[in-house]
C-alpha positions as CSV (number, residue, x, y, z in Angstrom):
1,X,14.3,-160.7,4.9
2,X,12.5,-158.0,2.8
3,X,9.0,-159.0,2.2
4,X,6.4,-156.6,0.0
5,X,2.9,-156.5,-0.9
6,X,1.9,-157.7,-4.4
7,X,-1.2,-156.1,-4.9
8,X,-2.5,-158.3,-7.9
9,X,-1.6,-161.9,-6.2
10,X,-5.0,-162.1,-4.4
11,X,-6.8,-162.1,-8.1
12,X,-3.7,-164.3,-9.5
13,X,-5.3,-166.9,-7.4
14,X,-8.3,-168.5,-9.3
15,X,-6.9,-166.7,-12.7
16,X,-7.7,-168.5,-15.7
17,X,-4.7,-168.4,-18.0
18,X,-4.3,-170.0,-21.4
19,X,-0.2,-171.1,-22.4
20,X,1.4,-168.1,-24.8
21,X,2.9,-171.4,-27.0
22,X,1.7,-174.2,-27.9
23,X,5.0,-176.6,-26.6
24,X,4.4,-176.3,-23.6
25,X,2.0,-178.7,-23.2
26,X,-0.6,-176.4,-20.9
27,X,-2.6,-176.1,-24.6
28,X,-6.1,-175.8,-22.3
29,X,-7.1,-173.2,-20.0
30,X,-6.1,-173.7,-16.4
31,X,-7.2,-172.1,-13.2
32,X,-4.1,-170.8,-11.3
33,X,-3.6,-172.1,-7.6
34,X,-0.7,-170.3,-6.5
35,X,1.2,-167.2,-7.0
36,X,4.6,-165.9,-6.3
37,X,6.5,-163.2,-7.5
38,X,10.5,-162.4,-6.7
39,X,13.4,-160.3,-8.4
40,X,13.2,-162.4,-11.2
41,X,9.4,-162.3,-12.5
42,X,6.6,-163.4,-11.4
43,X,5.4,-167.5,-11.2
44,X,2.4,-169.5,-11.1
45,X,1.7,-173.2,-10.4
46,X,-1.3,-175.1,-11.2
47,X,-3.2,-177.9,-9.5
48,X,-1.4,-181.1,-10.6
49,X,1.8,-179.7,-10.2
50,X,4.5,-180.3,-8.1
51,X,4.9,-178.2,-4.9
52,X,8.0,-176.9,-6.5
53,X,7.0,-177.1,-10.0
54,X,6.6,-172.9,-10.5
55,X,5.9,-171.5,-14.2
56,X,6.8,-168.3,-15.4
57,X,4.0,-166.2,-16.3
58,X,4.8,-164.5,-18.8
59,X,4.4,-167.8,-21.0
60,X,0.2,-167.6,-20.1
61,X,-2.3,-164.9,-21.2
62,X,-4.2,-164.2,-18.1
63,X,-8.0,-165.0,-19.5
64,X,-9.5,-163.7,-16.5
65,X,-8.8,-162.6,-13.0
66,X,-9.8,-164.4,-9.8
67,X,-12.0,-162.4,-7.4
């Protein structure tokens, strides 16, 4: 298994992001709770999600970073 360092997942963690369209239904900033990025982009999850329920980020604007 290759594994690598994602330098910007510690501050994903905490992020506040805001949904990039409104169908989504994530209309209100949320706090990120998990981060994971692969070969095909990079994904979040929030709090009431399901363990496998992972969203693509690129459909948030990253409000601010965690510390």
């Amino acid at each position: 298994m290759n594994s690598f360092y994602v330098k910007e997942a510690a501050t994903m963690v905490g992020a506040l992001v805001r949904t990039t369209d409104q169908a989504n239904g994530a209309t209100h900033p949320q706090i990120v709770v998990a981060y994971m990025a692969d070969s095909t982009g990079e994904w979040i999850r929030f709090i009431k999600d399901k363990p496998d329920a992972w969203r693509k980020l690129t459909n948030f604007t990253v409000l601010s970073r965690g510390h």
